[in-house]
N, C-alpha and C positions, 0 to 999 in steps of 0.2 A: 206571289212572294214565297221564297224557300221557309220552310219552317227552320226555327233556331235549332232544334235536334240533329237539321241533316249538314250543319255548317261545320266544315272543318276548321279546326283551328289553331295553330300552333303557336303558345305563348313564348317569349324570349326574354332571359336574360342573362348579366354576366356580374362577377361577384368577384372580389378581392378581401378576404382579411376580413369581413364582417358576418361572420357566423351564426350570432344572434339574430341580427337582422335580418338574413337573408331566411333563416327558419322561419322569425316571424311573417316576411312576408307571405312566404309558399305558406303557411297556415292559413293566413288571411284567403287566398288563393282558392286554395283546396275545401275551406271549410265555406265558401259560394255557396248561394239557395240552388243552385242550376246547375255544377261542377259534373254531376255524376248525369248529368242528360245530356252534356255536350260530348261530341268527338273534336276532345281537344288533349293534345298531345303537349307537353313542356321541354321545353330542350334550356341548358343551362350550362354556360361557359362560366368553371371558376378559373379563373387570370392565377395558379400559382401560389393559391393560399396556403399559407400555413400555421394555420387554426384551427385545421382539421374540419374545415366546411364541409370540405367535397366526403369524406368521411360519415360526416351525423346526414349528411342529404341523402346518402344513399343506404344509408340503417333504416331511415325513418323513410322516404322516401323513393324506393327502388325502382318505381316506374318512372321515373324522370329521368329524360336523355341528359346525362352528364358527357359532358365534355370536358379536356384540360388545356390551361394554356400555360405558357413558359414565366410568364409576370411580367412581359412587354407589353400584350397587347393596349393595356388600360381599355379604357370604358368602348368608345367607339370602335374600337380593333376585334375587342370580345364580340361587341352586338354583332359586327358585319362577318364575324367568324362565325356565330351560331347561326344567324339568319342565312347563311351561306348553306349550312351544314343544313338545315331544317330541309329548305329546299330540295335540296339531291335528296331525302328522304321519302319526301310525299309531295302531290300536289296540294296545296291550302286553299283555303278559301279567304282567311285570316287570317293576319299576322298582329297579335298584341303584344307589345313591347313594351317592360317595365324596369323601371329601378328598383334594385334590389332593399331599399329601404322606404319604398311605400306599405302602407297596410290601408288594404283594399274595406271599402264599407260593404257592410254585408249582403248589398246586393247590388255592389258596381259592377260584376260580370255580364249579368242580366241586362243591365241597362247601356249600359254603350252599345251592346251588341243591337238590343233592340232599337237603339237609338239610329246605329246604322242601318239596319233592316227597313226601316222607317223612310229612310231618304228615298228608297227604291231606286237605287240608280249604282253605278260604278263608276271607279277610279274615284277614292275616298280615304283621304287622310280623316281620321278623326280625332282631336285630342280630348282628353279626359283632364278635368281641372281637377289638383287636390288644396288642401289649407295644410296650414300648420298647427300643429297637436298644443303650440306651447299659446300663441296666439287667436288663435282658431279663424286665421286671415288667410287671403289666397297665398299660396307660395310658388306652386308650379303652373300651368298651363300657352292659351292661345296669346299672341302678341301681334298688334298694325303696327306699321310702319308710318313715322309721320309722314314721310314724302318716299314713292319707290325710288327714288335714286339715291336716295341718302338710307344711310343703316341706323340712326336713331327712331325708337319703337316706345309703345305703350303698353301697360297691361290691359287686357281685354275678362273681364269677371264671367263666366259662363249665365245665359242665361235660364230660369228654373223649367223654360218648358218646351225651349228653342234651339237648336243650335245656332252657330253665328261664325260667319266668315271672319278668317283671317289669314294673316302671311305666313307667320314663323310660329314652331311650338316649341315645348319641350316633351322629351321621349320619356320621361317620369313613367307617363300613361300615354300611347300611343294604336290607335289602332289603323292597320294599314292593309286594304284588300289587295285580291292577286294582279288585278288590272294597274294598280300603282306602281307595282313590281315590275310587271311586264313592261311597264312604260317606262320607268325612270330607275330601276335595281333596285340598289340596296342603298345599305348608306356607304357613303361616299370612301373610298382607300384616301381619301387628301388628309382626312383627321383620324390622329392620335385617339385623344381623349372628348375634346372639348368640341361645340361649331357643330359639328355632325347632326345634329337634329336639327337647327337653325337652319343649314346649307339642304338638309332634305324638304323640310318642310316647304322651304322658299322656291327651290327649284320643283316641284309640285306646285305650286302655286303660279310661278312660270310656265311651265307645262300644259296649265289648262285644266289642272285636276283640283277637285274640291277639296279644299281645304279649311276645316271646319271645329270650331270648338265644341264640341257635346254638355247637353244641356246639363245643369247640375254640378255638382261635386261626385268625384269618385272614390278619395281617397287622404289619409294623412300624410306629410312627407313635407320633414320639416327641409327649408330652404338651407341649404350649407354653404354655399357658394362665399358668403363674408365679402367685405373688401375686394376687389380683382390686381391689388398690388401689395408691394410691401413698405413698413415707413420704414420711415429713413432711420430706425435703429439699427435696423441690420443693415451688414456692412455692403456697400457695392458690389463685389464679389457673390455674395448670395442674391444680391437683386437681379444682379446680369443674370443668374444661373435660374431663378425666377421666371425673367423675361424669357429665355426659351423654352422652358419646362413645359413637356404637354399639360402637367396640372396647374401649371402657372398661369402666362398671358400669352404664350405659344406661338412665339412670334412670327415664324415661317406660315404657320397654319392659318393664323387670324388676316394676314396682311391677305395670305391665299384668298379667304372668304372673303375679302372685303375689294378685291380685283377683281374677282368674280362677278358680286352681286352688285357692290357699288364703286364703280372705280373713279366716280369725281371724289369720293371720300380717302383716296389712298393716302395723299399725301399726308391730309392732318392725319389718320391711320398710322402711319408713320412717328409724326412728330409725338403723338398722346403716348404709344408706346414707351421711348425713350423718355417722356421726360417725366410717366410714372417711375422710369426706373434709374433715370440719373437726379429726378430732380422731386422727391416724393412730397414732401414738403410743401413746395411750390405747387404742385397735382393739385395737391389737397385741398389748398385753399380756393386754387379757378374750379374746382370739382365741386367746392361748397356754392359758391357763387352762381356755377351753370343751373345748378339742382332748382336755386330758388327762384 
């Protein structure tokens, strides 16, 4: 087995308008028990900020490959643009992929990586689960699917000493080797913003490649996501513009994902769409009823 010293690795990510945050991450980051024994290299897509991120990143931070984008990309456009970019620079061993407002525990570096080293084996999605700082409950990580042909899922809680199969993650904390790459790219040009982790992780799991939740916790990162519609105070007009919006319910994108992976679900896919956005009210109530 390769010693963790000889692993290359190239961390990702991409950043809009969140200055603080994204400093405190790269702190978190940098100030790792093991930072300064890896060959790991950071590449970092700011989408267009104008808060003067890309600015304090490279005062404080001048060995990190900065890049720029125009403010279209949003989230998944950023990652598949730096991951793009990292590539044609080096060959990796590694690819860890984070949100720009996680804040890493002080020795989640260490531990994922060993946690994959561990498996001994390639072609390895692995997700890193974090909690939330206000509740101290899970917020992001691994998710099964109650039936594969349907898109309705569960949370999956990491366990303390195991990792644990499953379908879909999120890219919060992602680690992805080069044999994943080679087999199945990058993430996906179909998404904008939103889906792109879901549609990567699934299609890996399609594919035949391990896909794995990592034992433990890795990190804080409160959950943001809120509600996935809007109520019926605002007016129609904003809800439609809503409904297509990459940060909204993205509707070209999602129906995409959902023809993709599950295409007995299109139709209702369809219907739930619309009638979170014509009829919110109504949602809300068969949404409370579904839940219980």
């Amino acid at each position: 087995m390769e010693r963790i010293e000889t692993i290359k690795i190239a961390v990702l990510l991409t950043c809009h308008n969140r200055r603080q945050k994204t400093l405190s991450f790269l702190q978190s980051l940098i100030n790792q028990n093991v930072f300064n024994q890896l060959q790991i290299d950071i590449y970092l897509l700011d989408d267009g900020s104008t808060d003067g991120t890309s600015e304090a990143i490279h005062d404080k931070y001048p060995f990190i490959k900065l890049q720029k984008g125009n403010g279209d990309l949003f989230w998944a456009g950023g990652m598949r643009k730096i991951w793009e970019f990292a590539i044609s620079q080096k060959k990796y061993d590694l690819f860890l992929l984070f949100n720009d407002d996680v804040f890493l525990f002080e020795n989640a570096l260490e531990k994922i990586i060993s946690n994959y080293m561990q498996l001994n084996r390639e072609g390895i999605i692995l997700i890193g689960s974090a909690l939330s700082p206000v509740s101290n409950k899970h917020s992001y990580g691994g998710y099964i699917l109650n039936n594969i042909m349907h898109s309705k899922y569960y949370v999956v809680e990491p366990n303390d000493n195991k990792s644990k199969p499953c379908q879909l993650g999120n890219a919060n904390i992602l680690l992805v080797d080069a044999k994943v790459v080679e087999k199945i790219g990058v993430l996906s040009a179909s998404y904008t913003h939103i889906l792109a982790d879901f549609d990567y992780t699934l299609t890996g799991y399609k594919a035949g490649l391990a896909v794995l939740i990592a034992p433990g916790y890795y990190a804080y990162c409160e959950n943001d996501h809120g509600i996935n519609w809007l109520p019926a105070k605002h007016s129609l007009k904003k809800r439609i513009q809503y409904l297509y919006s990459p940060k909204g319910l993205a509707y070209k994108e999602y129906l995409y994902y959902i023809k993709k992976h599950f295409p007995l679900d299109y139709f209702s896919a369809f219907i739930k769409l619309w009638m979170k956005t014509l009829f919110p009210i109504i949602w809300d109530k068969f949404k409370r009823r579904d839940d219980n």
